[in-house]
VOPAGU-2260 file (C-alpha; in pm, 1 decimal, decimal comma):
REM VOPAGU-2260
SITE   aa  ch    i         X         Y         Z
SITE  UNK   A    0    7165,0   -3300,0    7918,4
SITE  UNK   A    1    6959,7   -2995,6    7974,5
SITE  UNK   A    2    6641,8   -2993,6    7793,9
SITE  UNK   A    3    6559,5   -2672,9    7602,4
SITE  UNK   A    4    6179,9   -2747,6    7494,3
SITE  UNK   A    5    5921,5   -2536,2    7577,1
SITE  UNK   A    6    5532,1   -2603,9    7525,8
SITE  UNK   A    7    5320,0   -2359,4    7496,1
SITE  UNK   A    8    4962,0   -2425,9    7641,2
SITE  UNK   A    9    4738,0   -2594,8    7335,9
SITE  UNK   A   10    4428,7   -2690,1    7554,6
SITE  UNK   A   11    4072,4   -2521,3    7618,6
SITE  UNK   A   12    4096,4   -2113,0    7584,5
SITE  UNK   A   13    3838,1   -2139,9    7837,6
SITE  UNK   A   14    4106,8   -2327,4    8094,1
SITE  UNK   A   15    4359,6   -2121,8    8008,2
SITE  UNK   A   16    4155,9   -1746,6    8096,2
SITE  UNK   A   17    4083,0   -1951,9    8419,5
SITE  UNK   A   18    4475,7   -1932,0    8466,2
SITE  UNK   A   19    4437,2   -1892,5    8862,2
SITE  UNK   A   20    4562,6   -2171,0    9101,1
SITE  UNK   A   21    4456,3   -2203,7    9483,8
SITE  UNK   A   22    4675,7   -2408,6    9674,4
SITE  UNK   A   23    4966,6   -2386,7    9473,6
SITE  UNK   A   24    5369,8   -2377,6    9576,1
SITE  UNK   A   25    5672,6   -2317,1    9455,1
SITE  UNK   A   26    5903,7   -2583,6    9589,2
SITE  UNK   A   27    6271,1   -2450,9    9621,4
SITE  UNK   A   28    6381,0   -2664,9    9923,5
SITE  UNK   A   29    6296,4   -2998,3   10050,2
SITE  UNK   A   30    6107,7   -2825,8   10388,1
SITE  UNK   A   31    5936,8   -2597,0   10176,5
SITE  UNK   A   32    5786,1   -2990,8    9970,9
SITE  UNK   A   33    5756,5   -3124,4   10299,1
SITE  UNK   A   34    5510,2   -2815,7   10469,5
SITE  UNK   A   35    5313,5   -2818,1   10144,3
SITE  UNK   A   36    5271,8   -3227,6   10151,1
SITE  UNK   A   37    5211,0   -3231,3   10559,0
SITE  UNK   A   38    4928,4   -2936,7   10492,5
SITE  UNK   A   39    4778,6   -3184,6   10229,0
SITE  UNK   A   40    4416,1   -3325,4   10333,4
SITE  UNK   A   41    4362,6   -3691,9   10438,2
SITE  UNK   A   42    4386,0   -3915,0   10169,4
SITE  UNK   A   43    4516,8   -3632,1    9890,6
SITE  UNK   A   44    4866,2   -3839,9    9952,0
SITE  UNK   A   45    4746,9   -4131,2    9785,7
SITE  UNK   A   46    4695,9   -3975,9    9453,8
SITE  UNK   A   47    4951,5   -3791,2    9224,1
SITE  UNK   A   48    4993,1   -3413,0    9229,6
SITE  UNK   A   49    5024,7   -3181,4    8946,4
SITE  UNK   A   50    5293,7   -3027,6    8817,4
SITE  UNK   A   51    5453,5   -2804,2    8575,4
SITE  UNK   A   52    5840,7   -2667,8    8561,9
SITE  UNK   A   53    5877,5   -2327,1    8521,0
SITE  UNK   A   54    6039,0   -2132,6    8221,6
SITE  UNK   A   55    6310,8   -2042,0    8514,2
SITE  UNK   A   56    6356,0   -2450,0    8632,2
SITE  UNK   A   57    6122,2   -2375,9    8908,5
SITE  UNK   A   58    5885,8   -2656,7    9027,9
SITE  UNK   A   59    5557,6   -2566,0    9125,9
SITE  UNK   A   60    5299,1   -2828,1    9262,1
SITE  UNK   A   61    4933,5   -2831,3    9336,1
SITE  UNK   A   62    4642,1   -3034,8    9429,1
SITE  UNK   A   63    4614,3   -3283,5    9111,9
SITE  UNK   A   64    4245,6   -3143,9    9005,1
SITE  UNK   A   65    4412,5   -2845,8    8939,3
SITE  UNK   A   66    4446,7   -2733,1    8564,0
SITE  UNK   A   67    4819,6   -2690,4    8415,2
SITE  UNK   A   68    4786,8   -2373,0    8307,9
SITE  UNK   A   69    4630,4   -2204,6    8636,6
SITE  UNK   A   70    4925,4   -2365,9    8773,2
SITE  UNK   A   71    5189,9   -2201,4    8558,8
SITE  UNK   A   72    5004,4   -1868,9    8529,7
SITE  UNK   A   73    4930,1   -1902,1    8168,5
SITE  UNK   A   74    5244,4   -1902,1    8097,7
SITE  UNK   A   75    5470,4   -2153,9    7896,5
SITE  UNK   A   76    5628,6   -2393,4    8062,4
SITE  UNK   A   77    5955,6   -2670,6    8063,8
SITE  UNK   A   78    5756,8   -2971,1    8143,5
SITE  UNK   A   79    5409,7   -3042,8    8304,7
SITE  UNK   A   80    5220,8   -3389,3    8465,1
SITE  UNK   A   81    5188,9   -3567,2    8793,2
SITE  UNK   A   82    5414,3   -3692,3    9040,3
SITE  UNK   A   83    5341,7   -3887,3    9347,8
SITE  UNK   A   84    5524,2   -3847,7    9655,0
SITE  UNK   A   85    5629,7   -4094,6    9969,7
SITE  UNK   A   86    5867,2   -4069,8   10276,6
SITE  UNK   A   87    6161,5   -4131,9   10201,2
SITE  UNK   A   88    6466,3   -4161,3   10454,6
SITE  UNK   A   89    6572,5   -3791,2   10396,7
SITE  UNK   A   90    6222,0   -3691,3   10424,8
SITE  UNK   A   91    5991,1   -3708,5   10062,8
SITE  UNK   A   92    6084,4   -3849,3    9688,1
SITE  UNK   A   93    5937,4   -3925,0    9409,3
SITE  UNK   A   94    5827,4   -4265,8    9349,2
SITE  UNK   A   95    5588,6   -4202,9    9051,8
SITE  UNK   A   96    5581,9   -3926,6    8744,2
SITE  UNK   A   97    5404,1   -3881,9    8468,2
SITE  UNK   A   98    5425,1   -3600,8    8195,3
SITE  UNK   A   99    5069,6   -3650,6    8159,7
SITE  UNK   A  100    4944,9   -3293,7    8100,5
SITE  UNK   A  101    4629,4   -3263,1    7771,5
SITE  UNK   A  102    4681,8   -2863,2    7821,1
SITE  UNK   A  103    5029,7   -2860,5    7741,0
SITE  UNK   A  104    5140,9   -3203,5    7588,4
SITE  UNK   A  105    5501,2   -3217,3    7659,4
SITE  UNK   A  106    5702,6   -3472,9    7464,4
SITE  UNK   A  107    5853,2   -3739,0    7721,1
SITE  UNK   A  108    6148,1   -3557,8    7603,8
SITE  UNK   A  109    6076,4   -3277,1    7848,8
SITE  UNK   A  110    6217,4   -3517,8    8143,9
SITE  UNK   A  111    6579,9   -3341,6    8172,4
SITE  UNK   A  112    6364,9   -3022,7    8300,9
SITE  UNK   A  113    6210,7   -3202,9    8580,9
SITE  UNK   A  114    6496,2   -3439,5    8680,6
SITE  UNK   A  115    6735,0   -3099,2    8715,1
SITE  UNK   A  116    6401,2   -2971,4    8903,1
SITE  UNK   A  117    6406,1   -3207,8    9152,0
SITE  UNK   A  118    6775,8   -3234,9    9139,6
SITE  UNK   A  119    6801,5   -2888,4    9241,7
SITE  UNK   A  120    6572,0   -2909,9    9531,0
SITE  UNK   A  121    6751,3   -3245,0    9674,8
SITE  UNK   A  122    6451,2   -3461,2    9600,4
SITE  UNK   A  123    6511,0   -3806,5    9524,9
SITE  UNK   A  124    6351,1   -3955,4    9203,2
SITE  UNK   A  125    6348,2   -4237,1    8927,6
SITE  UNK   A  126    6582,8   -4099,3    8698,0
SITE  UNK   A  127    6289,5   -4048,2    8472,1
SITE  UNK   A  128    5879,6   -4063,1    8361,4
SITE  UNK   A  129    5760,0   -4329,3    8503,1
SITE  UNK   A  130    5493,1   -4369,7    8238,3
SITE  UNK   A  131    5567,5   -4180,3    7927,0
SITE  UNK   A  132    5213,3   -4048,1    7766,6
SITE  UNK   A  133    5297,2   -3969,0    7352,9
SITE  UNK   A  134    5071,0   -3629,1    7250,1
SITE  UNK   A  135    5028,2   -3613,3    6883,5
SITE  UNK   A  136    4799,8   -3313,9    6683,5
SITE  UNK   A  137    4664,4   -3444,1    6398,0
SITE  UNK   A  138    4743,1   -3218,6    6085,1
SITE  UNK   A  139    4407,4   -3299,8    5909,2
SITE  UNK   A  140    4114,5   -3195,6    6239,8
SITE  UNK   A  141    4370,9   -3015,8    6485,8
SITE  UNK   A  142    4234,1   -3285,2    6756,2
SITE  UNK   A  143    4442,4   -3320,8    7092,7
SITE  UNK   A  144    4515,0   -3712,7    7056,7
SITE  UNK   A  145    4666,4   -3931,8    7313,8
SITE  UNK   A  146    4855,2   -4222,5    7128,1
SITE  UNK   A  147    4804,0   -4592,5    7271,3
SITE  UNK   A  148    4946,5   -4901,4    7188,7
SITE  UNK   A  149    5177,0   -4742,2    6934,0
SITE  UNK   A  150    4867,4   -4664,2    6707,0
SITE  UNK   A  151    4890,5   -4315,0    6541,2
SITE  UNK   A  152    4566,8   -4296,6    6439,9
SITE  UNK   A  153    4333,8   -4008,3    6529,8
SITE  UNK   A  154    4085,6   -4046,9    6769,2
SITE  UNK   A  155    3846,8   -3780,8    6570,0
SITE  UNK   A  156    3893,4   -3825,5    6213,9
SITE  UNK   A  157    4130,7   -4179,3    6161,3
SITE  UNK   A  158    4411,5   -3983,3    5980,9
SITE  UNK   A  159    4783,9   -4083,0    6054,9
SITE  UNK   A  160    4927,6   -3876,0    6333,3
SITE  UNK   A  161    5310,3   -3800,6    6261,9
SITE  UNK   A  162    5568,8   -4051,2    6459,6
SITE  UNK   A  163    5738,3   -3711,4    6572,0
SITE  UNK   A  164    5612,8   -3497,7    6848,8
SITE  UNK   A  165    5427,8   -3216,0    6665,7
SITE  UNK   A  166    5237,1   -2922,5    6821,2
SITE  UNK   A  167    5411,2   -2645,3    6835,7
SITE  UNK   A  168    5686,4   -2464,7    7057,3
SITE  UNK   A  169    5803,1   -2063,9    7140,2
């Protein structure tokens, strides 16, 4: 099933009027991921990459200290987080992927956008996050929380975060 969420960026204004990002690629073919990865400097490899899919099912990657938002133009996007890369037989997969993104917060939900990515470009993958980060906004402070351990508590203020993925969508 296709997903048809779309997150809008919710982060730091100040990140997202920075919306520029150097090194970036838009990865339609498996040669075009495998130039970008080969051009990568020693040791980058052994650390995830960031990523965001594109209102059009694009996938664009760049170096992982690179903000979300510069790398999707300031636009809104499918899905966003990190994915590492190895060789694979057929050349590179993905053996790691996160939808770890605090700019945009995409629901683990957002997964059927980047499997179809990857699916489109021939690149092999787990079938799905491999670590699944829950973003909640808490209605009473408007704080960007992170929910561990199943607690939906508020890291600012201790209010009760809803269950349900809540910051809103276009």
């Amino acid at each position: 099933m296709e997903s048809t969420g779309r997150y809008r960026y919710v982060g730091p204004a100040e990140l997202r009027d920075q919306a520029i990002a150097a090194d970036a690629v838009a990865v339609d073919t498996p040669t075009v991921l495998a130039r970008w990865l080969a051009a990568r400097r020693r040791g980058e490899l052994a650390e995830p990459v960031t990523f965001v899919v594109a209102l059009d099912g694009g996938l664009r990657l760049a170096p992982r200290r690179t903000e979300h938002v510069a790398l999707a133009g300031g636009r809104d996007v499918l899905a966003a987080g990190e994915m590492m890369f190895a060789p694979t037989a057929s050349g590179w997969g993905v053996v790691e992927v996160t939808n770890q993104s605090t700019g945009y917060c995409p629901d683990p939900d957002s997964w059927p956008a980047v499997g179809s990515a990857l699916d489109r470009i021939g690149v092999e993958h787990p079938g799905d996050f491999t670590d699944k980060v829950i973003f909640r906004c808490c209605p009473a402070c408007g704080e960007r929380n992170v929910v561990r351990d199943n607690d939906f508590t508020c890291a600012l203020c201790d209010s009760a975060l809803p269950t349900r993925w809540n910051f809103t969508s276009n």
